[in-house]
N, C-alpha and C positions, 0 to 999 in steps of 0.2 A: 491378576494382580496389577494394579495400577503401577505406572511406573517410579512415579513419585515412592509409592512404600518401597518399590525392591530396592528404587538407591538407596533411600534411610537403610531399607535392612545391610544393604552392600558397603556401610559406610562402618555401622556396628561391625562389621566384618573384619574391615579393613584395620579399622583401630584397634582393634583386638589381638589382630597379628600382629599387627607393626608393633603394638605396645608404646615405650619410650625411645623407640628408635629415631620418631620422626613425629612432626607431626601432620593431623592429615585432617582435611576439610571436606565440606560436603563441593566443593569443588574441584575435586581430586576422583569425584566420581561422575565420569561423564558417562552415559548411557544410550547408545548405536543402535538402529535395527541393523544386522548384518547384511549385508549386499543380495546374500543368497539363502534363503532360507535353510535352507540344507546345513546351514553353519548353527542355526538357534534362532531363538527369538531376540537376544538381546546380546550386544558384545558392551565391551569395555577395556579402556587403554589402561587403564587407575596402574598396572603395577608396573606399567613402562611409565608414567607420569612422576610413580612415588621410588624407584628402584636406586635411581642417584642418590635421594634424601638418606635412604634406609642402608644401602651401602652394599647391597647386594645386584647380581645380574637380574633383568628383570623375568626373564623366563623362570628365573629360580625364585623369584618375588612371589609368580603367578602359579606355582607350583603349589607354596605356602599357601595361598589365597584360597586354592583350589580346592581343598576337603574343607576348609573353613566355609565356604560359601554354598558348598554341597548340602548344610544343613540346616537352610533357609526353607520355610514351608514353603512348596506350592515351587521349589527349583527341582528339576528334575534329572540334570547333569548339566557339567560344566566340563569345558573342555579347554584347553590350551594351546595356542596356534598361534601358526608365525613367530614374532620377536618376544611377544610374550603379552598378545591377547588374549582375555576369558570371558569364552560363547558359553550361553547362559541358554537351558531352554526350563520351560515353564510345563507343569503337568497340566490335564485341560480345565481342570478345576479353577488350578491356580489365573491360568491364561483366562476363562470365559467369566469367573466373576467381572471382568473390566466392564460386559455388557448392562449390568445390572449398576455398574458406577455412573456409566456416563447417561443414561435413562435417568437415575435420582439426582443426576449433578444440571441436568437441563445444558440450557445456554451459555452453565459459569462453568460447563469443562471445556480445558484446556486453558481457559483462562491462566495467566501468572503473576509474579507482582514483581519481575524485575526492574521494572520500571515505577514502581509505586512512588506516587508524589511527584517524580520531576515533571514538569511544570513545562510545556512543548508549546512553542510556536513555529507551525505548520504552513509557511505561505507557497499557494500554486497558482494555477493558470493566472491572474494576473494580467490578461489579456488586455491590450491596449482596448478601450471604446470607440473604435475608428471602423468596425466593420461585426458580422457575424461571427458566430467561434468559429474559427476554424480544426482539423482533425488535430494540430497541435496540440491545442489548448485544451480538446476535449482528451486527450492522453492522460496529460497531465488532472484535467476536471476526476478522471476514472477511477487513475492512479494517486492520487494525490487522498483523494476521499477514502479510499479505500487502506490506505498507510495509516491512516487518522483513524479507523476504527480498528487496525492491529493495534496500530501504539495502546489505545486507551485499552486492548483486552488484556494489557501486560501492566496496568495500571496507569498508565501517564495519565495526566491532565493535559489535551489538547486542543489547541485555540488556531480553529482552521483560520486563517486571512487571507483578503485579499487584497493586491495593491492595487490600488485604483489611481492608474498616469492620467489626470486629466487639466493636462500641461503640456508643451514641448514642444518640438516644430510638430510632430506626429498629427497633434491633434489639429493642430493650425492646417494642413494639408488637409485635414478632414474638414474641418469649416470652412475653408475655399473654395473644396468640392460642392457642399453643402450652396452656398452660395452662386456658384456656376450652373450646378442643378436648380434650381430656383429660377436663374434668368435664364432658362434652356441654353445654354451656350456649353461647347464641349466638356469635359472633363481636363483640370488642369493637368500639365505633362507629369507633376510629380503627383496628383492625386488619388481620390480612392475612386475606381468605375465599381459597378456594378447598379443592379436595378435596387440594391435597397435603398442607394443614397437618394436618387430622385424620392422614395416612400418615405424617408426621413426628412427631404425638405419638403413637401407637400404638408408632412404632419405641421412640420413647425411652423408652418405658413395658418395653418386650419389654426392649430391652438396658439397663435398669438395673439395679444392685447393689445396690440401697439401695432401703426402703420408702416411696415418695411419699408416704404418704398421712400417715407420721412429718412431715415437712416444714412450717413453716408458711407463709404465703404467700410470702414474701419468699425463701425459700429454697426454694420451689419456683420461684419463676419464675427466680430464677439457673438452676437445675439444668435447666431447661428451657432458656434462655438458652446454656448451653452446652453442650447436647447438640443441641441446634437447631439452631445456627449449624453445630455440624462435619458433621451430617448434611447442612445444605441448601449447605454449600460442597463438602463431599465430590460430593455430586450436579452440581454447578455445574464442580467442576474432568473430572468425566467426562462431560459435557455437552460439554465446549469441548475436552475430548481425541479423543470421536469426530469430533467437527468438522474435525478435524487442528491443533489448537492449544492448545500447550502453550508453558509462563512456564519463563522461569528464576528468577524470584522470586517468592514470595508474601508479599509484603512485607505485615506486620501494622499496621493505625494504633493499638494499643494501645502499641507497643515506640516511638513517638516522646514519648509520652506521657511513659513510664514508665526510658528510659534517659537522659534529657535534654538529650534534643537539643533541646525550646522554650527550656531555659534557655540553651544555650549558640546557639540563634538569636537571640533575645533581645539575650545578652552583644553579640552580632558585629554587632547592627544598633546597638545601644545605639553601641558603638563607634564607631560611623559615623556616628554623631549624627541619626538618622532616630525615633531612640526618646523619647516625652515621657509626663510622667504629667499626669493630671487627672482630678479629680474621684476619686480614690482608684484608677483603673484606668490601666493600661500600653496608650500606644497604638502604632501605627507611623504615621509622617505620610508618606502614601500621596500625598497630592493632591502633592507635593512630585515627582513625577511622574507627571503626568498622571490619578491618580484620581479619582473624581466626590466625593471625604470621606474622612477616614482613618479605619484602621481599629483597633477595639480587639484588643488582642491579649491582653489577661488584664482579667478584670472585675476591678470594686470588691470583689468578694467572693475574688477569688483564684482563682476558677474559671478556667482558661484557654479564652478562647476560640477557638470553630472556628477562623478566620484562624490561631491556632499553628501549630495541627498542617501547615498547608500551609507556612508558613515553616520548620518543622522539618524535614518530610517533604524541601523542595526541598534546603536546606541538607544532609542527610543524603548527596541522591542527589550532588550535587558534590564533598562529601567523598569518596565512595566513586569518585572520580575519572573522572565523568562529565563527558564535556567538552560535551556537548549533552541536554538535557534533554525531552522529546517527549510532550505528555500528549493524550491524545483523550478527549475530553468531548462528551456528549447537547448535546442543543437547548437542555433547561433550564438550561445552564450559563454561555450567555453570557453572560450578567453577571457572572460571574467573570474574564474573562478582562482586563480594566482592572487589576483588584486584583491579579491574579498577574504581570502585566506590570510594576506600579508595586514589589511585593515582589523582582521580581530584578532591577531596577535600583537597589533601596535597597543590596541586599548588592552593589551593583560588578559587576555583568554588564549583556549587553548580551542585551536583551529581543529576542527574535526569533530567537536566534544560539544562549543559552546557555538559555535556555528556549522553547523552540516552542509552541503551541497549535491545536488542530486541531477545531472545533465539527462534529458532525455536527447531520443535518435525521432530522426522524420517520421512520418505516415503515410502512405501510401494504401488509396484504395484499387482494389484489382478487379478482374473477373476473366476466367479461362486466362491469367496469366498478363492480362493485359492491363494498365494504367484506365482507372475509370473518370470521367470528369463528366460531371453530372450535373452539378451547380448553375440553377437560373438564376439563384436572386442574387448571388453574390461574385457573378461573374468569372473570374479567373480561378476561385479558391475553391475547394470541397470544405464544404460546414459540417458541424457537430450536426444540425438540423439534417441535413443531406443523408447524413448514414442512419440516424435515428428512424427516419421517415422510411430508409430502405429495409431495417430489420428489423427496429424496436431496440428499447432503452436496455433491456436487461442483453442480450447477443450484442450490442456494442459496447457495454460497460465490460464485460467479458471479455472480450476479445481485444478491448483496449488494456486490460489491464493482465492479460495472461503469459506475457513475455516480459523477458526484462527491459527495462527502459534504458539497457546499455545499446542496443542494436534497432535498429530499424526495422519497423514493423511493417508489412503488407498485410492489408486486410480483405480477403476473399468474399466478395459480397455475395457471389452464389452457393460458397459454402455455407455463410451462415443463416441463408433463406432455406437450408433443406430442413428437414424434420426428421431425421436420421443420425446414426452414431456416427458421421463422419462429422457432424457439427459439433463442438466441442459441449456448447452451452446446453446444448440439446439432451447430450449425451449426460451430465451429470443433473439436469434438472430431472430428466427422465426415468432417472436413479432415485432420485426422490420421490418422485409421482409415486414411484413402483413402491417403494416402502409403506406409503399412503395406502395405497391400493392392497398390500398383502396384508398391514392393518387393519382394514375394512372388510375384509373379505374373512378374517382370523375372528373376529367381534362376530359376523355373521354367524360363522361356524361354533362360537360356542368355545375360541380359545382367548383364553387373557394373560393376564401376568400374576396368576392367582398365586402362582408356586416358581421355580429358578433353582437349578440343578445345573451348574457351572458344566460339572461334568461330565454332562450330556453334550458338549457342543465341540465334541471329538473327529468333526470331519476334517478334512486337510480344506476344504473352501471355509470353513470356520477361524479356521488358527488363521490363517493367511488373512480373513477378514477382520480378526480380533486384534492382529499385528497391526494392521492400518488404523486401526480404532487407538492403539494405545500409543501410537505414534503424534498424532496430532497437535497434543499442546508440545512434544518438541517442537515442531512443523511452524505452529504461530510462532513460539519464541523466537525463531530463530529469525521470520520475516520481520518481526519487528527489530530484530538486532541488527540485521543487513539491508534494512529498509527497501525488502524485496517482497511485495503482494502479491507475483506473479505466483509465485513456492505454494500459496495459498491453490490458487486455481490447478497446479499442475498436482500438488496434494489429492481434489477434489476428483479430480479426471480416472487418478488411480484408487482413488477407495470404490470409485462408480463401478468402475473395472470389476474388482472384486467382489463387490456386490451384485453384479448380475452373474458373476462365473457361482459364486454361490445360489443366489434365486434359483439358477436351472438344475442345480445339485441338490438344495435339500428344502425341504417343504416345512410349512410352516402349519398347514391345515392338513390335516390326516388324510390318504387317500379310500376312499368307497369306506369300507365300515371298520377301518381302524378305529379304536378308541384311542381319545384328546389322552396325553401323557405329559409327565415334566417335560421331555424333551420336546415339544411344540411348544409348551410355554414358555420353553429357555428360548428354543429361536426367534417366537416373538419376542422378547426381550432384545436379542440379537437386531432384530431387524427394526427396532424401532430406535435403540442406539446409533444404529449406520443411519436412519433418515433424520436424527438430532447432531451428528459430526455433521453429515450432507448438511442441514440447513444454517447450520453455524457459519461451515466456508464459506456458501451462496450468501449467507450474509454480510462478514468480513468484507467482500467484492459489491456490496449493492445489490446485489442480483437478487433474486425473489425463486421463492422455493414454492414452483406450483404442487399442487396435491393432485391434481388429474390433469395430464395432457390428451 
């Protein structure tokens, strides 16, 4: 039984007891696998949820519930426990149809629509143009992309961006470099070293039209300045393209500047009365929720400060009729995120809802324990390129994306060169392969999906398998609700699990001169379910679903 039907059926239940006592919604039924199998397949909180409305103790709520719910097809007892939970277990009929659901449902099971219509603006790595990606940037490139295709499985509309800084002292330190590499002369004290800047002024040298050496300094380090930046973002957007990840925006922070959106952010907070002047400079009075000092938004000299551009930029993206807002920012950022919280509750939103925040933690690569630094072209940093090149796109999209981005990630670079289950990527791709492989091997023999006898598929590695099957689009929802992809990959790790404790348990192809039965056709069924969950996750993540390793 799909889960979706048993709550419909459990909601008919519920309404039915309760009667006019209360009233009661299809969110009043939440639906749990139980921690321990041993308890059911499926629990529920519904009469400790509804037991204050109804006016009774909830044990004696779930009491009520209990012979009610007994008489749902395909339920096989129900039980009572603790405060007044009811474990639910399913007959195997009822439990092994889900295999035959999610084979016809393809790609669109688990799929949801709690999210239908709202309208997501997604912006990640964001990466200054002043050097190669580094393991930061590629976290967030992993994870970032990877958020973008749960949102949209739960229905959003989402518009990946990227901010492209190519302004600031940032980049000026890079055109200086750029220019000091050019006349072979050291690396400035505040510059960017590494061997790709000397590659980037060579190039700009090669593809100029005009004689540098005409130029005088100021006008060389523009010209360097803008031929820099497009080389080192052109590099940067085919960095994140091999990666599997590409923007629908490359939103410029010059064009906030310059088509005036600070002024008309400005007007609209002015408006709102969050705006004061002192001391000859424009502030926004931030602490006015919750920030640690308000902050200046144009100096005494007219100069606009930083803070604008983030008031313009945000403003810009709600204009453009973003109904939710979603920025992923480094370590270094927290401190920002008070000030950006306190700016979209000044313009009338509601912080959390119409602007998101999402901090990640460092990266560090390892090997036997130890800090790796491996990086020739980019000198001090480890790149995106650097790990790619050591394991491949799909085991670093993984492995960047399999933790949560509240803690600081080490990544083991000889764990994920083995080709064994201790490598995580390995381990559920390998899961897949094998589904592939007992499919092929099932067509061989002479078994198909001609026929489906749910309950045939009565082994204890079946149920335990069929539970992870129908867990799933909980599983999505929920990453897309806590904006956590990793739930995705650690989901994936344990259906693999249970997919090989089953493969070595029960056969799909008859053995020596058994004759092909329903029950071979149900577990190919079975097994071709688990390699369409498997290839959904591997998808969710980037990752790619081999068919033979």
């Amino acid at each position: 039984m799909h889960p979706a039907a048993l709550a419909d059926a459990l909601l008919t239940c519920v309404q039915d007891v309760v009667g006019e006592r209360a009233e009661v919604s299809a969110a009043d039924i939440v639906l749990e696998r139980p921690r321990s199998r041993e308890h059911g397949d499926w629990t529920t909180n519904a009469a400790m949820r509804l037991a204050k409305r109804v006016g009774v103790a909830p044990r004696d709520l779930a009491a009520q519930l209990q012979e009610r719910i007994a008489t749902i097809p395909g339920v096989s007892g129900v039980e009572v426990a603790g405060p007044g939970f009811l474990n639910l277990r399913l007959d195997a009929a009822a439990a092994g149809e889900l295999a035959r659901t999610v084979v016809e449902a393809g790609g669109a099971y688990g799929r949801g629509d709690a999210l239908q219509g709202v309208a997501m603006n997604l912006e990640f790595v964001s990466a200054n143009p002043t050097g190669p990606m580094h393991l930061g940037g590629a976290r967030w490139a992993a994870v970032g992309d990877s958020l973008a295709r749960i949102l949209e499985s739960q229905g959003a509309r989402v518009t990946r961006e990227y901010y492209f800084n190519d302004h600031g002292a940032q980049i000026d330190r890079f055109a200086r470099s750029l220019v000091a590499a050019w006349r072979g002369q050291p690396t400035p004290e505040d510059g960017y070293g590494g061997a790709y800047i000397a590659d980037i002024a060579r190039r700009v040298e090669a593809e100029s039209e005009i004689d540098m050496l005409d130029l005088d300094d100021d006008a060389l380090q523009e010209h360097f300045r803008a031929a820099g930046v497009q080389m080192m973002f052109g590099e940067i957007k085919q960095e994140l393209a091999d990666f599997g990840v590409v923007f629908d925006v490359y939103f410029h922070e010059h064009d906030v500047q310059a088509n005036g959106d600070v002024e008309r952010a400005i007007e609209r907070l002015r408006e709102r009365g969050h705006v004061f002047e002192q001391e000859g400079a424009i502030w926004l009075r931030t602490t006015d929720f919750g920030d640690d000092r308000d902050r200046v938004v144009v100096r005494s000299n007219g100069e606009p400060a930083y803070f604008s551009g983030d008031l313009a930029y945000y403003l810009n993206k709600r204009d453009r009729g973003f109904d939710q807002c979603l920025i992923l920012l480094g370590a270094d950022h927290h401190g920002y995120v008070g000030r950006l919280m306190a700016m979209c509750e000044a313009f009338g939103d509601e912080p959390g809802v119409n602007l998101q925040v999402l901090i990640g933690q460092l990266v560090n690569l390892v090997r036997d324990g130890k800090p790796v630094r491996m990086s020739k072209r980019a000198g001090t940093i480890v790149t995106m390129e650097d790990l790619v090149e050591a394991v491949g796109v799909d085991a670093a999209r993984y492995a960047l994306a399999r933790s949560s981005v509240d803690s600081p990630l080490d990544i083991d670079l000889a764990l994920l060169q083995k080709r064994s289950n201790d490598n995580p990527v390995f381990y559920v791709q390998y899961a897949h392969a094998r589904t592939s492989a007992v499919a092929r091997n099932a067509a061989a023999a002479g078994v198909d999906r001609s026929a489906f006898d749910a309950a045939t598929l009565d082994h204890p590695t079946e149920a335990a398998l069929l539970g992870a099957l129908a867990d799933f689009p909980r599983v999505l929802a929920q990453a897309a609700q806590l904006r956590e992809p990793h739930r995705i990959a650690r989901f994936a790790e344990e259906l693999a699990g249970l997919y090989h404790r089953w493969y070595d348990a029960c056969r799909v192809v008859p053995v020596g001169d058994d004759a092909i039965g329903d029950r071979n056709r149900s577990r190919l069924w079975l097994n071709d379910a688990t390699g369409q969950v498997l290839r959904t996750a591997l998808g969710h993540l980037g990752v790619s679903a081999p068919e033979r390793m």
